[in-house]
Backbone as JSON Lines, residues from 0, in Angstrom:
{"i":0,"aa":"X","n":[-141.38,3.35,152.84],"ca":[-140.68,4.61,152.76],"c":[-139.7,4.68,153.94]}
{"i":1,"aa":"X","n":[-138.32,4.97,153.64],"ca":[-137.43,5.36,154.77],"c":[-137.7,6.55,155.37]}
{"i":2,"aa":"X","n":[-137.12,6.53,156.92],"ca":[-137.49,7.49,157.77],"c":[-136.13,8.43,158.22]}
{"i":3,"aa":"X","n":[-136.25,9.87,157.88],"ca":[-135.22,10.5,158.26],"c":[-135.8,11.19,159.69]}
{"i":4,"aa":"X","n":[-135.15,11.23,160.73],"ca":[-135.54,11.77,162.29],"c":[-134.03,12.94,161.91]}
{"i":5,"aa":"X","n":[-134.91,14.36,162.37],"ca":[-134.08,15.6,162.46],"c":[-134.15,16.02,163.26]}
{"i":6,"aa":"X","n":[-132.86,16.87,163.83],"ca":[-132.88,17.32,165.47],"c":[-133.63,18.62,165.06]}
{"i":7,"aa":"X","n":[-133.58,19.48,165.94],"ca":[-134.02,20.66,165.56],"c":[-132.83,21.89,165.88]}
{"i":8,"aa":"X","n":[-132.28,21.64,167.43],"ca":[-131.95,23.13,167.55],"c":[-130.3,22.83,166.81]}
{"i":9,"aa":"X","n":[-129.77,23.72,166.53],"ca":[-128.18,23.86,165.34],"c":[-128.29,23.2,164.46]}
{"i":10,"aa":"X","n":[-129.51,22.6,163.82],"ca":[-129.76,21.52,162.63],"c":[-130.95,22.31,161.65]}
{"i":11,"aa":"X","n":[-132.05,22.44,162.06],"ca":[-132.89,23.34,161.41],"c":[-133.2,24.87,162.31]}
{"i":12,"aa":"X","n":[-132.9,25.07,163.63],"ca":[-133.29,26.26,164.01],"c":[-131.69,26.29,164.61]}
{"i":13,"aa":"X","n":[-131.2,27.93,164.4],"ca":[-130.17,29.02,164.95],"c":[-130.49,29.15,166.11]}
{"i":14,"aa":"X","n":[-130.01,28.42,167.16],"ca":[-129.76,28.55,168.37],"c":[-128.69,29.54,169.13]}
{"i":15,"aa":"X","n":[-127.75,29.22,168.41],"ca":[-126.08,29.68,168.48],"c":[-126.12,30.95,168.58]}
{"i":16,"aa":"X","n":[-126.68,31.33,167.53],"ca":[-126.79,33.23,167.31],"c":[-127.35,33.43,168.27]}
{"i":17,"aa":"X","n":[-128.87,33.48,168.83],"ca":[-129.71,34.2,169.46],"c":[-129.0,33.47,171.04]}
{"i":18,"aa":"X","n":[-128.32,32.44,171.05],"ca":[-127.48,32.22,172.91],"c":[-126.38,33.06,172.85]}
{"i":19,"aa":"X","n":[-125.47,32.92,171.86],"ca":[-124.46,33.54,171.82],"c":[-124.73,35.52,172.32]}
{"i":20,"aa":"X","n":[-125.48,36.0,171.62],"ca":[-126.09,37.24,171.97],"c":[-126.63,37.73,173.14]}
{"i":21,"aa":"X","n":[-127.52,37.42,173.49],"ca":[-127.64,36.89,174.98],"c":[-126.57,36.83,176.34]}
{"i":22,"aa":"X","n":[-125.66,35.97,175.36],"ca":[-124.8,35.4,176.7],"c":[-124.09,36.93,177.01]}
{"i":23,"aa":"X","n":[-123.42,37.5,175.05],"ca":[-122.1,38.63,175.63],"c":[-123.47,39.99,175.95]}
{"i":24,"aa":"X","n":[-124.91,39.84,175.78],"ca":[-125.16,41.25,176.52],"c":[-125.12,40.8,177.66]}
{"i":25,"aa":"X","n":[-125.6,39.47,178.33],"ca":[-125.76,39.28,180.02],"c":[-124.59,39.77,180.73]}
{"i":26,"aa":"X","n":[-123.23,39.75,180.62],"ca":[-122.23,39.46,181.02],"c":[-120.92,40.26,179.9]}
{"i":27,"aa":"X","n":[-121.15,41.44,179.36],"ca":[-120.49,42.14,178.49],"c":[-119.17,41.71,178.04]}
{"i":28,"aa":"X","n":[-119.37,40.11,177.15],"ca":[-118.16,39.99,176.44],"c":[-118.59,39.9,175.07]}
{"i":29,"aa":"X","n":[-117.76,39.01,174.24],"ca":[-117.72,39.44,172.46],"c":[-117.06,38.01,172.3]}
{"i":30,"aa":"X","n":[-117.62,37.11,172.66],"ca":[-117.58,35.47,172.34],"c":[-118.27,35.44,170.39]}
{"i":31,"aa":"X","n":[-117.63,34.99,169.93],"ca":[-118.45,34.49,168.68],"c":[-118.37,33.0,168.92]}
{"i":32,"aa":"X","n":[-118.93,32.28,167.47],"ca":[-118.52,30.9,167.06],"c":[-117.6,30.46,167.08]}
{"i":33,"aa":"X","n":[-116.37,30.92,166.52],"ca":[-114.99,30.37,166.05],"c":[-114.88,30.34,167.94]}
{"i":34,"aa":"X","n":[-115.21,30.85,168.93],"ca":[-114.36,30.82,170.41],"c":[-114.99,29.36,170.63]}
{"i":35,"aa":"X","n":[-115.89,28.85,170.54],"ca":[-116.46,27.8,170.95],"c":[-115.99,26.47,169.58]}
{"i":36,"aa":"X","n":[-115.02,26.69,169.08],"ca":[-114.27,25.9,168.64],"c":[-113.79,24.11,169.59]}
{"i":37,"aa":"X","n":[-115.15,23.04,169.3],"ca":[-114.79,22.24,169.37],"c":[-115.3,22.19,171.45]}
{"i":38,"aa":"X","n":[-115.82,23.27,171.98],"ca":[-116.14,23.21,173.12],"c":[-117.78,24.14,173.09]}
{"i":39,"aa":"X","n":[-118.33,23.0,174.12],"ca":[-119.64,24.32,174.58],"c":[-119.08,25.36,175.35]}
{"i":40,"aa":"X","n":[-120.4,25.94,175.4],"ca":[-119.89,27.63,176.41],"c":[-119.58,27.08,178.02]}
{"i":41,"aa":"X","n":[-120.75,26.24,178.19],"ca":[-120.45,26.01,179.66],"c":[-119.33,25.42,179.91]}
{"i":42,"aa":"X","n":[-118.24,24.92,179.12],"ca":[-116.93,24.28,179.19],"c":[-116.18,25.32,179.17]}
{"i":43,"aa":"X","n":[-115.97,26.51,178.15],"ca":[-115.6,27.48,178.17],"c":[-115.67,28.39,179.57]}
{"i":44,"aa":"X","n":[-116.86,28.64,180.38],"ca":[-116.86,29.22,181.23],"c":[-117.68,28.51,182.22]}
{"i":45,"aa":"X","n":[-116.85,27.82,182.97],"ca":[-117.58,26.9,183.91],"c":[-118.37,27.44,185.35]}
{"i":46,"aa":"X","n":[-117.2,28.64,185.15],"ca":[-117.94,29.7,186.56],"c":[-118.95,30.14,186.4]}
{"i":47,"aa":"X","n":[-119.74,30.38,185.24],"ca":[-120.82,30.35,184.68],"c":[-121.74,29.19,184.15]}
{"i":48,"aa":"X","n":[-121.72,28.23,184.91],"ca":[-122.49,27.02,183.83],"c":[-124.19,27.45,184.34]}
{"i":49,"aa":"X","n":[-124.01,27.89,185.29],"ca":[-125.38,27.85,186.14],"c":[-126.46,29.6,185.59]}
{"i":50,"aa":"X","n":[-125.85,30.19,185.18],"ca":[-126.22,31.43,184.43],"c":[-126.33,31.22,182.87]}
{"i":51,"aa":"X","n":[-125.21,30.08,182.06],"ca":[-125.61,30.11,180.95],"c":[-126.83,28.7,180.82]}
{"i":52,"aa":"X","n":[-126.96,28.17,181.84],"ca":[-128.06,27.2,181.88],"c":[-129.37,28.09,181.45]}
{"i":53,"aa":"X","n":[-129.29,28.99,182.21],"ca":[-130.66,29.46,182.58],"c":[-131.04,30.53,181.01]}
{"i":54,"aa":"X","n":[-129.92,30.64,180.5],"ca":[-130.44,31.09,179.21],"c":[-131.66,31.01,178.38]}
{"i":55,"aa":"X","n":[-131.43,29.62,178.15],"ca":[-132.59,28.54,177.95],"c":[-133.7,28.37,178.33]}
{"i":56,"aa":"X","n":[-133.84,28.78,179.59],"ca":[-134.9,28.36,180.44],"c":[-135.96,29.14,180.52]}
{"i":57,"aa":"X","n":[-136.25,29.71,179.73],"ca":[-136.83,30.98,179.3],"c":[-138.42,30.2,178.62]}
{"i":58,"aa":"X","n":[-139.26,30.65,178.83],"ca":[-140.46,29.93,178.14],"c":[-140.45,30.56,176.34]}
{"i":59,"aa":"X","n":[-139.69,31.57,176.07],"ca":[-139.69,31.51,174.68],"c":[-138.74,32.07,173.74]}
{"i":60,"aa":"X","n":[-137.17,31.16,174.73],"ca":[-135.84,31.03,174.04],"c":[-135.53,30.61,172.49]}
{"i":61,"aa":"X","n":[-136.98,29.63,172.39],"ca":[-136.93,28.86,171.21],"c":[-137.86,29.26,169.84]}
{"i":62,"aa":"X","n":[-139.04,30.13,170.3],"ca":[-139.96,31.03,169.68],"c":[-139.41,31.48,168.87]}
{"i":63,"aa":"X","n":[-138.34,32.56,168.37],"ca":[-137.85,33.21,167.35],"c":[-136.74,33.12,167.16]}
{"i":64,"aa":"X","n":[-136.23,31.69,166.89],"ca":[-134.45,31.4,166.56],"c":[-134.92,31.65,164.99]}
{"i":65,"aa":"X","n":[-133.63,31.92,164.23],"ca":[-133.67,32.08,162.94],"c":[-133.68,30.21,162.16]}
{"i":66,"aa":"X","n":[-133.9,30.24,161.2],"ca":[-133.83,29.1,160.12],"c":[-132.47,28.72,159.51]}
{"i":67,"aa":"X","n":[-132.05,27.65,159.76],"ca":[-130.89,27.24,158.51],"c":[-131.18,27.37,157.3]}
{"i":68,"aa":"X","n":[-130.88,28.48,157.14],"ca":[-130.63,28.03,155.46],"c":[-130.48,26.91,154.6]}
{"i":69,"aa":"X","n":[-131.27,26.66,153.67],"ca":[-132.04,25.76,153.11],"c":[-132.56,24.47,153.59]}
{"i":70,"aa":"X","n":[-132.8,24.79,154.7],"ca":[-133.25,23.06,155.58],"c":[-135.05,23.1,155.48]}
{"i":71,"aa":"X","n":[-135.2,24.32,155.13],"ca":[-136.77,23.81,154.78],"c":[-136.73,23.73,153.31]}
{"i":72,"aa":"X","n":[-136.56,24.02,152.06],"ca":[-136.14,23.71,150.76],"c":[-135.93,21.93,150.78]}
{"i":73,"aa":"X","n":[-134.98,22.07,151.45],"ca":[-134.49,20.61,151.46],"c":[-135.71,19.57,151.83]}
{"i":74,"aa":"X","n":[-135.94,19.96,153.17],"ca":[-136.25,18.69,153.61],"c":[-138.04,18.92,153.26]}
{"i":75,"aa":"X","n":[-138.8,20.14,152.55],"ca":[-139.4,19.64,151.69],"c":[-139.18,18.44,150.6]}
{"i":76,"aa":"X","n":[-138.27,18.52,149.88],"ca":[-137.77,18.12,148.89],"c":[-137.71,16.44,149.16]}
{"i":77,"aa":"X","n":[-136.96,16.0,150.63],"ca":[-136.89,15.08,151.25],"c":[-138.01,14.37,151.65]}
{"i":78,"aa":"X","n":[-139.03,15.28,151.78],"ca":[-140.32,14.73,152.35],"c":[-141.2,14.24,151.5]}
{"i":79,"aa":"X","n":[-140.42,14.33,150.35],"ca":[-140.98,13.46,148.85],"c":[-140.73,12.13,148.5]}
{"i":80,"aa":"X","n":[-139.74,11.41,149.05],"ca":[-139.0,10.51,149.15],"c":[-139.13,9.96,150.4]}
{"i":81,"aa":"X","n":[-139.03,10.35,151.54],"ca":[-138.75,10.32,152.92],"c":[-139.81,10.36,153.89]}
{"i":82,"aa":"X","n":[-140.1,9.5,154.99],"ca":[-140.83,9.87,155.92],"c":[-140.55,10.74,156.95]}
{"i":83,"aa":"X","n":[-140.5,12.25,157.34],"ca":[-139.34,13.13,158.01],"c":[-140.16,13.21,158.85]}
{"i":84,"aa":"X","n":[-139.11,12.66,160.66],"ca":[-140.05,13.49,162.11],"c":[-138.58,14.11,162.22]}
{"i":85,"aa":"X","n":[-139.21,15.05,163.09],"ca":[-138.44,16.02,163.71],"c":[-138.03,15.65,165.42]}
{"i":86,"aa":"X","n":[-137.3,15.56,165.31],"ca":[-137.38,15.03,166.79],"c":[-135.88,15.86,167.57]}
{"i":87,"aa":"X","n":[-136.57,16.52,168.81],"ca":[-136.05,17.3,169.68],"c":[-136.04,16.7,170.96]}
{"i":88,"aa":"X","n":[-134.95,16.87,171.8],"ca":[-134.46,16.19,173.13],"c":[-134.95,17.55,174.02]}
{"i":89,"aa":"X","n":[-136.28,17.51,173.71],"ca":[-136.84,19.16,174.28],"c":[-136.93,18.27,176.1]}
{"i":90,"aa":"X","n":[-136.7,17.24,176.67],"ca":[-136.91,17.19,177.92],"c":[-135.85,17.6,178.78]}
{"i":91,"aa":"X","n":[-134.77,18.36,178.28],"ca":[-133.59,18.82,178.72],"c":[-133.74,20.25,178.69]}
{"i":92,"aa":"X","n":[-135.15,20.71,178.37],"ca":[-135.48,21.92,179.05],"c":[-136.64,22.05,178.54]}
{"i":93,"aa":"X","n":[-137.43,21.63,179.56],"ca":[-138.54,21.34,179.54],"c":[-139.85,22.57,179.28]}
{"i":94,"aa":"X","n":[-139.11,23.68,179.53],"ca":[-140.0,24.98,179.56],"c":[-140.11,25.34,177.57]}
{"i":95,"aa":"X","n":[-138.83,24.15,177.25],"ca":[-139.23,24.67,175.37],"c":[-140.56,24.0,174.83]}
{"i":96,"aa":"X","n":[-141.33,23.46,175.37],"ca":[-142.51,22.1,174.57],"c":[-142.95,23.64,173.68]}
{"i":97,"aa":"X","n":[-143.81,24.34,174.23],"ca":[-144.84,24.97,173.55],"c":[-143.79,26.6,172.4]}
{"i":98,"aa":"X","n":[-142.94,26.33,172.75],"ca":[-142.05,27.36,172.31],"c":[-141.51,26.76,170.84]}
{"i":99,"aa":"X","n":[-141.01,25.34,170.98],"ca":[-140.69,24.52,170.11],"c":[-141.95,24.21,168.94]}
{"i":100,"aa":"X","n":[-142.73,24.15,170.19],"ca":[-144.07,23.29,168.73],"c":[-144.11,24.57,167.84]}
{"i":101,"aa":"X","n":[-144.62,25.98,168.55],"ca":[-145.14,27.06,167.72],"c":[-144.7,27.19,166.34]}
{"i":102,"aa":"X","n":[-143.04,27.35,166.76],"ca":[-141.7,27.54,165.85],"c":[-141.53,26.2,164.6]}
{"i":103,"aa":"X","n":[-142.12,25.03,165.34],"ca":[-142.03,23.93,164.43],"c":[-143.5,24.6,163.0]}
{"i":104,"aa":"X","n":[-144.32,24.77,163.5],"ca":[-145.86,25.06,163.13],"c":[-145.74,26.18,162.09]}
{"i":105,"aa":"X","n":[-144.74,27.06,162.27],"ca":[-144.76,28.65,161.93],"c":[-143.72,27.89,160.38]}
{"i":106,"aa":"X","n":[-142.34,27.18,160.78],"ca":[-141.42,27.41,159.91],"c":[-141.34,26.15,159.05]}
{"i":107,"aa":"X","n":[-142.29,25.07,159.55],"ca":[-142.48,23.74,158.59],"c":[-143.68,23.32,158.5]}
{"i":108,"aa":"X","n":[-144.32,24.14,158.33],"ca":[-146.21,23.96,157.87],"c":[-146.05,22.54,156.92]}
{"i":109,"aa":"X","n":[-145.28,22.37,156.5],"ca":[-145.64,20.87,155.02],"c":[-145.44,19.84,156.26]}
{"i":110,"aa":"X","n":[-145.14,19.67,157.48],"ca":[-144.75,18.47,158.12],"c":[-145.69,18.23,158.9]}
{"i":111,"aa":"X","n":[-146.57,16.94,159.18],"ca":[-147.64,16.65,160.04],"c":[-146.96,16.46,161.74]}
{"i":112,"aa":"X","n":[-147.85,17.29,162.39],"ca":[-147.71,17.23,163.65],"c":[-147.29,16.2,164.59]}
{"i":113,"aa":"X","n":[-147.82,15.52,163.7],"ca":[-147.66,13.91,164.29],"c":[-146.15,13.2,163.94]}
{"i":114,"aa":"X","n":[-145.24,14.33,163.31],"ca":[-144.22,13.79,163.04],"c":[-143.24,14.54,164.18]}
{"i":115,"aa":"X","n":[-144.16,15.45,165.04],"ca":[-143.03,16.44,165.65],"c":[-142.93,15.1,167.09]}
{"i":116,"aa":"X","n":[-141.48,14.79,167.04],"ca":[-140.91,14.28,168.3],"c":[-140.06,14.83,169.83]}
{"i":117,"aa":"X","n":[-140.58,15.11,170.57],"ca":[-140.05,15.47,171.59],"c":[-140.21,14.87,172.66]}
{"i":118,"aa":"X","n":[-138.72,14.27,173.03],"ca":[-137.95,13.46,173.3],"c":[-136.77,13.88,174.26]}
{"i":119,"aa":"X","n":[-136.31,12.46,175.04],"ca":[-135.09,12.93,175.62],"c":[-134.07,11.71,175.09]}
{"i":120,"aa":"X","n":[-134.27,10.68,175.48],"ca":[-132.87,10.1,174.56],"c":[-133.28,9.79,173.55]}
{"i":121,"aa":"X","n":[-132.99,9.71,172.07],"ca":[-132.88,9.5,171.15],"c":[-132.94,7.86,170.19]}
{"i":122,"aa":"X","n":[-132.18,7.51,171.18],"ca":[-132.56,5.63,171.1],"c":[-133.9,5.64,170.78]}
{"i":123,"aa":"X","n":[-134.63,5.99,170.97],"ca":[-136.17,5.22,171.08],"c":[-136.89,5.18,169.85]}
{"i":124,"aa":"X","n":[-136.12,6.45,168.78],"ca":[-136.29,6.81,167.72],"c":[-136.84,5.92,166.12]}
{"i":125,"aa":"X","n":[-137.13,5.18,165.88],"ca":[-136.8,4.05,165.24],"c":[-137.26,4.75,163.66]}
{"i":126,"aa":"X","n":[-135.6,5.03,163.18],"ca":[-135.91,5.8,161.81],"c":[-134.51,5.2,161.14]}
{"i":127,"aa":"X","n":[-134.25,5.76,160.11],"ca":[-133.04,4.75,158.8],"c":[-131.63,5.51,159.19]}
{"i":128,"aa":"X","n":[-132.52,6.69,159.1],"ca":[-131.56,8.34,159.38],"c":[-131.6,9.04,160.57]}
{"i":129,"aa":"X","n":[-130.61,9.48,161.51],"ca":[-130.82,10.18,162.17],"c":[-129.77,11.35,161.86]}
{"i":130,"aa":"X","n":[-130.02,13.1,161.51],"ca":[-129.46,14.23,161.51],"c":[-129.14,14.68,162.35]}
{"i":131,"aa":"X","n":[-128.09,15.26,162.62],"ca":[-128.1,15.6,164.68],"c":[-126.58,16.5,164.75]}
{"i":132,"aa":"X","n":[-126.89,17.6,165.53],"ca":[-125.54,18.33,165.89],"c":[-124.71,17.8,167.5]}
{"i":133,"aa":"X","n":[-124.88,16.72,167.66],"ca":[-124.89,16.17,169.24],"c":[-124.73,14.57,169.1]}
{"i":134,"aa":"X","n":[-123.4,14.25,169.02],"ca":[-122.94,12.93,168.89],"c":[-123.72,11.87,169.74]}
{"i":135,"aa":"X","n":[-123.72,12.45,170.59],"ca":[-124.18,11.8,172.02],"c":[-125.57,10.37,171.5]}
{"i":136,"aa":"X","n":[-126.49,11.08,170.54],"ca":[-127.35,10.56,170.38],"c":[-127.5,9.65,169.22]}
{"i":137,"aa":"X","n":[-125.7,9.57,168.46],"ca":[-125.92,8.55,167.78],"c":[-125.38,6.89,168.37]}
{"i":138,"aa":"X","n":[-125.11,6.85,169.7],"ca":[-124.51,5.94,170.59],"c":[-125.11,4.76,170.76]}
{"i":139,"aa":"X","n":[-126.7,4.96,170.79],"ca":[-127.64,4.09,170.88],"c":[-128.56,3.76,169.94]}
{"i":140,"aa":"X","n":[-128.35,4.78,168.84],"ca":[-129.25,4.8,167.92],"c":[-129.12,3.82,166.48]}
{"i":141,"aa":"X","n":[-130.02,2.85,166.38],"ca":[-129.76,1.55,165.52],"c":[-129.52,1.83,164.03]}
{"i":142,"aa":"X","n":[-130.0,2.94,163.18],"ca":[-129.76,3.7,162.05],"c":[-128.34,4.65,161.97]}
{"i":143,"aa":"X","n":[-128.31,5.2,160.93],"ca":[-127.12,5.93,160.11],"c":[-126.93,7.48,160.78]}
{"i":144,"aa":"X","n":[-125.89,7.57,161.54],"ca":[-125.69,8.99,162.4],"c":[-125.2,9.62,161.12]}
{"i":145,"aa":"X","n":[-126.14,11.33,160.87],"ca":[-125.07,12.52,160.03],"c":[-124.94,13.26,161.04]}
{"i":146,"aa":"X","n":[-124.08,13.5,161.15],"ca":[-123.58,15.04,162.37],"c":[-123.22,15.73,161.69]}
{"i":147,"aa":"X","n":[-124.45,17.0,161.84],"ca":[-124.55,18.21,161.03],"c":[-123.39,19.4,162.12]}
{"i":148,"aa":"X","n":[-122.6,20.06,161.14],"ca":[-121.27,20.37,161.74],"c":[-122.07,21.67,162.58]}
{"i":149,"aa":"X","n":[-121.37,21.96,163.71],"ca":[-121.77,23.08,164.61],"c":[-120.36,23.5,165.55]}
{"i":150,"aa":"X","n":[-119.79,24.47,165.54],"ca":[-119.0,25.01,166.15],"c":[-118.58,23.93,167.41]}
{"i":151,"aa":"X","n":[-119.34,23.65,168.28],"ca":[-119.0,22.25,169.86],"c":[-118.44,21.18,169.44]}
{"i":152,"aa":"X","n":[-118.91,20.92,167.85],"ca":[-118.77,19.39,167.48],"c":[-117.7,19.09,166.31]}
{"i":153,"aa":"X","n":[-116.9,20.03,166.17],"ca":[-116.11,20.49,165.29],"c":[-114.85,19.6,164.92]}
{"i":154,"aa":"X","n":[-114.62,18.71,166.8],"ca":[-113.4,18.05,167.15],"c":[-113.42,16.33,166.51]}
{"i":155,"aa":"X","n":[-115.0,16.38,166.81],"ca":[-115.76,14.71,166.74],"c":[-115.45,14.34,165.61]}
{"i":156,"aa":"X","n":[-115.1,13.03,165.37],"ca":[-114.99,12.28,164.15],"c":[-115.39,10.8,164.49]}
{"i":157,"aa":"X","n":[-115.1,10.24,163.12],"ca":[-115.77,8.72,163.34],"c":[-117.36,8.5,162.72]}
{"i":158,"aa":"X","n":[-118.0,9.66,161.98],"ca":[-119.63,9.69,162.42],"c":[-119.34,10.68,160.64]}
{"i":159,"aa":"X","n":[-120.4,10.01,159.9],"ca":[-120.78,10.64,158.9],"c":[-121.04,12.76,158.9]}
{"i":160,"aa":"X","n":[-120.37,13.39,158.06],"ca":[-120.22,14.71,158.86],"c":[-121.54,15.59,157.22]}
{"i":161,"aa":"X","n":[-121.93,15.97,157.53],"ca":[-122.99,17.27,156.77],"c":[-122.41,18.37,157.49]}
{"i":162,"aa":"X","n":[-122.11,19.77,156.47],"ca":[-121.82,20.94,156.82],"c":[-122.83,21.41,156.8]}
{"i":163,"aa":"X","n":[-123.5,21.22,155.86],"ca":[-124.8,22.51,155.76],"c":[-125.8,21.7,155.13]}
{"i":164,"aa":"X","n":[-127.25,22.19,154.79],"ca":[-128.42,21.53,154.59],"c":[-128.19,21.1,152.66]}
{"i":165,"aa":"X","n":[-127.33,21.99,152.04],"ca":[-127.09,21.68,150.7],"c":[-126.05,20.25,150.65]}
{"i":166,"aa":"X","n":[-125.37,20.2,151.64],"ca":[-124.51,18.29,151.4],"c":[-125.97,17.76,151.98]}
{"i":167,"aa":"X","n":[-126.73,18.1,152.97],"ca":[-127.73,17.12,153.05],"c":[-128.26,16.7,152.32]}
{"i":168,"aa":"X","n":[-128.6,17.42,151.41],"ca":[-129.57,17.36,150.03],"c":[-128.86,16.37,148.94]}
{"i":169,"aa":"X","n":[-127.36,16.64,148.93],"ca":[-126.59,15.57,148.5],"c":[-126.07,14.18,148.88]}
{"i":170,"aa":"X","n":[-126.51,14.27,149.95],"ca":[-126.23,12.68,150.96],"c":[-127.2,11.95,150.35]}
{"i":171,"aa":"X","n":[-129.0,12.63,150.46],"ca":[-129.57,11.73,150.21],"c":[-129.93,11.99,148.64]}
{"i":172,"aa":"X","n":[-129.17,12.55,147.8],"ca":[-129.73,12.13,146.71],"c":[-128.73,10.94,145.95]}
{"i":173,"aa":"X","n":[-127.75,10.8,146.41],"ca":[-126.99,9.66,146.25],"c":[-127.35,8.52,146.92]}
{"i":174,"aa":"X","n":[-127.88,8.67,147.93],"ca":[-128.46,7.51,148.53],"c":[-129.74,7.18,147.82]}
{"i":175,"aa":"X","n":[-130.47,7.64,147.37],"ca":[-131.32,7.25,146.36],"c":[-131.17,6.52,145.01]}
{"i":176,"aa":"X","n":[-130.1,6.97,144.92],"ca":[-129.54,6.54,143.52],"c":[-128.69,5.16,143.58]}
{"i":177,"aa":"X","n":[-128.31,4.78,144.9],"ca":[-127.85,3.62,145.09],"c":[-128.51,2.24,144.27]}
């Protein structure tokens, strides 16, 4: 059975919304998505990198992000076909482990624990597929990069592109059919 490895945060959990919110009550502006066109925030506001760091750093930033739409549909669906881990570069803030697992536990009950990966580089991964809103980690990685589209990554090309969890669903059902 082939192995699909999924990131988690802007891939199956809404990060964006619940930072984005955050950021304009901390600091009373009215930033949406479309402003982060092709840039993170901390690029956007560098005088701030050290305040929007700490956003994150929260022991349960990651506890109640919302769901992509249809990425649990899907990658049920996938997990019929597919061997699916989840794998998160949670050592880049290290205070998410238990925030992450809960949220993994709560919003993908069909996936064995033993598939949840948390991780910092991505290389180590050894799967067919890797899903990912963060180019970075298809550099080293010996399988097929999709870069699932997210407002930062908007500019990137070169790298297989998924908008939403419904082309996912269509990537691999053509790839099946191969």
């Amino acid at each position: 059975m082939k192995r699909i490895a999924i990131d988690m945060d802007e891939v199956i959990a809404d990060a964006m919304s619940k930072y984005l919110r955050l950021y304009n009550e901390g600091f009373q502006e009215q930033l949406t998505a479309a402003d982060l066109h092709g840039v993170k925030l901390r690029t956007l506001r560098p005088e701030r990198s050290d305040d929007i760091h700490e956003i994150f750093m929260t022991n349960d930033f990651f506890r109640d992000l919302e769901v992509m739409p249809h990425s649990q549909e899907v990658i049920r669906e996938l997990s019929e076909s597919y061997e699916i881990f989840i794998t998160t570069a949670a050592m880049e803030v290290p205070t998410s482990f238990n925030a992450k697992y809960a949220w993994l536990k709560e919003h993908f009950p069909f996936l064995s624990d033993m598939n949840f990966v948390f991780c910092g580089d991505k290389s180590i991964i050894r799967a067919d597929y890797l899903i990912d809103d963060n180019a970075k980690h298809f550099e080293r990685f010996e399988g097929q990069g999709l870069l699932f589209t997210s407002p930062h990554n908007i500019l990137e090309t070169g790298y297989v592109r998924v908008n939403n969890w419904l082309e996912v669903r269509d990537f691999f059902a053509k790839a099946l059919n191969m």
